[in-house]
C-alpha positions as CSV (number, residue, x, y, z in Angstrom):
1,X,81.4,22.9,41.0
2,X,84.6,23.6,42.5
3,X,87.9,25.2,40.1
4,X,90.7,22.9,39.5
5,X,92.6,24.4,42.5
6,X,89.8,24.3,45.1
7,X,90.1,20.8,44.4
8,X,93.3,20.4,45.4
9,X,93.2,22.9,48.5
10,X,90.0,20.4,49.6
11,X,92.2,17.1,49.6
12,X,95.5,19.3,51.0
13,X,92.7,20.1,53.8
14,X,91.8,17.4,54.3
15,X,95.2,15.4,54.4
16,X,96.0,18.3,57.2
17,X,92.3,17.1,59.4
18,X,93.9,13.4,58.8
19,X,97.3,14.6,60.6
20,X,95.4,16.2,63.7
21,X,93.5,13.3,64.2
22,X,96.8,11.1,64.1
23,X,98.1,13.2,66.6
24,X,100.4,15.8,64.6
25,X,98.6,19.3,63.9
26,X,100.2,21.2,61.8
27,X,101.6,24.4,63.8
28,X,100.9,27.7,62.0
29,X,104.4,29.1,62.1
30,X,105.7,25.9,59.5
31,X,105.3,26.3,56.1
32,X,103.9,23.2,54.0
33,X,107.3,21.6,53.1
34,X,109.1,22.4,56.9
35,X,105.3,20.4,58.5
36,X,106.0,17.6,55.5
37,X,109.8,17.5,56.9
38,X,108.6,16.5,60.7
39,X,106.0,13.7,59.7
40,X,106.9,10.2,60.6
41,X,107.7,7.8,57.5
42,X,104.4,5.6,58.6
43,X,101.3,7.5,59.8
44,X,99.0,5.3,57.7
45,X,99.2,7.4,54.8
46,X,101.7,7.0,52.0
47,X,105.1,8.8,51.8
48,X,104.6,9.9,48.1
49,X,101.8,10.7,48.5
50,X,101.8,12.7,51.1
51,X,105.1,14.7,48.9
52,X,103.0,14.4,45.8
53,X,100.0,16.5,47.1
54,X,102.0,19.0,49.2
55,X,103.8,19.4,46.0
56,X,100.3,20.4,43.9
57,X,98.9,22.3,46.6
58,X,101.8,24.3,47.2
59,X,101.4,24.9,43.2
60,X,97.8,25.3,43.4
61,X,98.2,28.1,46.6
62,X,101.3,30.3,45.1
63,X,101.7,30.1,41.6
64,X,100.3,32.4,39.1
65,X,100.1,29.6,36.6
66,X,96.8,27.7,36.6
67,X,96.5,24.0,37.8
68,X,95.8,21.9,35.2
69,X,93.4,18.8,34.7
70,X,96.6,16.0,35.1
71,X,97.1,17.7,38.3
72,X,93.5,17.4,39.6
73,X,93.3,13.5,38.4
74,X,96.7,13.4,40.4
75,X,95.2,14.7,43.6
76,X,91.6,12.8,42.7
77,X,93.8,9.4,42.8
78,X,95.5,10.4,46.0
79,X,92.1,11.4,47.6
80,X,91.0,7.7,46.5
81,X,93.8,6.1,49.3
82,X,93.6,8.6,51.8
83,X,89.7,9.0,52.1
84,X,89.9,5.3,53.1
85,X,93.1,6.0,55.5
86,X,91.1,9.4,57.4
87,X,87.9,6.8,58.0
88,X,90.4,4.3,59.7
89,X,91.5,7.2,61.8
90,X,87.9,8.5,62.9
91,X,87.2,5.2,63.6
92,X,90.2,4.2,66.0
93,X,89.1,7.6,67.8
94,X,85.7,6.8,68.0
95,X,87.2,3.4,69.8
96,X,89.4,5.5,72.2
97,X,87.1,7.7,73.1
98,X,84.6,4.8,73.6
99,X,87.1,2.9,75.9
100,X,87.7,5.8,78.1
101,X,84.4,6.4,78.7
């Protein structure tokens, strides 16, 4: 299985594959909190969320400390909502891409 902060690197991942596919990559040259900073307020995803996990995964990435098990069920709940909110997203692209065929 994976370690507590695989876990949260996974979702963090994954919240980053949700931005590309709503149009906003984030460039290489921004850290975590300066790419958080140039989101719009609604991409589908929620606000706190979206400041909650950067928060952990930040953690998770440069801290010596060890994440612990209230941050995984943190991350685990916010997974929950945004697993729904990245099918949305494949789906409308599947659309667009259908429609310009």
């Amino acid at each position: 299985g994976l370690t507590p902060a695989q876990i949260v690197r996974h979702v963090y991942r994954a919240f980053l594959a949700y931005c590309s596919l709503r149009g906003l990559p984030r460039p290489s040259h921004q850290t975590e909190f300066e790419f958080l900073r140039t989101l719009p307020p609604r991409i589908g995803f929620d606000l706190e969320d979206q400041q909650r996990l950067t928060n952990v995964y930040v953690f998770a990435t440069y801290s010596p400390s060890q994440v612990d098990m209230q941050m995984v069920d943190q991350v685990q709940d916010i997974w929950s909502r945004l697993r729904p909110a990245i099918d949305e997203a494949l789906q409308l692209q599947r659309q667009k891409q259908m429609a310009a065929s």
